[in-house]
C-alpha positions in Angstrom: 35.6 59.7 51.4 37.5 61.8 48.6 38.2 61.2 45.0 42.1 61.6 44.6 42.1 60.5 41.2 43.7 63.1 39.0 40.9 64.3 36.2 40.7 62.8 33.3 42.7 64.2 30.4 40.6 64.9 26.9 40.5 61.9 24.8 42.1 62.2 21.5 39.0 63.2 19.4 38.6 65.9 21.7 41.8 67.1 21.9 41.7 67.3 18.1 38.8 68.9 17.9 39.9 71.3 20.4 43.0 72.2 18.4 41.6 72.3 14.8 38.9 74.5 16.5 41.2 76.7 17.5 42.9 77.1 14.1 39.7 77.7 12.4 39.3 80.6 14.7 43.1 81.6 14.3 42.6 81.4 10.7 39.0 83.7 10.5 40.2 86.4 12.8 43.2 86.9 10.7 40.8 86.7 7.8 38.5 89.9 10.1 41.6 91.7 10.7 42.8 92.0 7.1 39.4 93.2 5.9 39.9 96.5 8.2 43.6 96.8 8.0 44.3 95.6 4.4 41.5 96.5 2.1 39.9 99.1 4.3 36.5 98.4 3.3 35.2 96.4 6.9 35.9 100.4 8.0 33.9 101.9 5.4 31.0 99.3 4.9 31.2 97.8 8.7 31.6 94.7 11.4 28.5 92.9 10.1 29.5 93.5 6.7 33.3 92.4 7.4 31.5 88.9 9.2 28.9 88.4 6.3 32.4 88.4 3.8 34.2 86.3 5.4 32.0 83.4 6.7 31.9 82.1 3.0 31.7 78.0 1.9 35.0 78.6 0.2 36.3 80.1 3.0 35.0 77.6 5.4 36.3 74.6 2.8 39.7 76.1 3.5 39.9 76.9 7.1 38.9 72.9 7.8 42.0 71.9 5.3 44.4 73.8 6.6 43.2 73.1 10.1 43.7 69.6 9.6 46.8 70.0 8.0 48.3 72.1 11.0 47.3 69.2 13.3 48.6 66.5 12.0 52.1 68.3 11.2 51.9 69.2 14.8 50.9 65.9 16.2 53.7 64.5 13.6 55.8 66.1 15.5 54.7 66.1 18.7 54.9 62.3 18.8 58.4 62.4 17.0 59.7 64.8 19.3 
């Protein structure tokens, strides 16, 4: 006998912390690439160098913030729309 039910969709707290996750990570790799494009010094000191800048409690204060910002304008809107 088979299961047809459809699988089960992510519960909300998942789904959020799916999505913030993912605009942490937006948010460090943009914070990577400028160290080697914009300042230049991730190419002259390094990657581990570039990582060991960037992953900072500031840093990490900020990501989280704006992470949780960015979802609930989108699920704003995603509920209004």
């Amino acid at each position: 006998m088979e299961n047809n039910k459809p699988p089960k969709k992510p519960t909300h707290i998942w789904r959020t912390v799916i999505e913030v996750g993912f605009i942490v990570f937006l948010f460090y790799s943009n914070l990577l690439m400028g160290e080697f494009t914009n300042s230049c010094k991730g190419q002259n000191n390094g990657l581990w160098w570039a990582i060991l800048d960037i992953f900072t409690l500031p840093n990490f204060i900020i990501a989280i913030t704006a992470a949780l910002i960015g979802y609930l304008a989108f699920d704003y809107a995603r509920k209004k729309l």
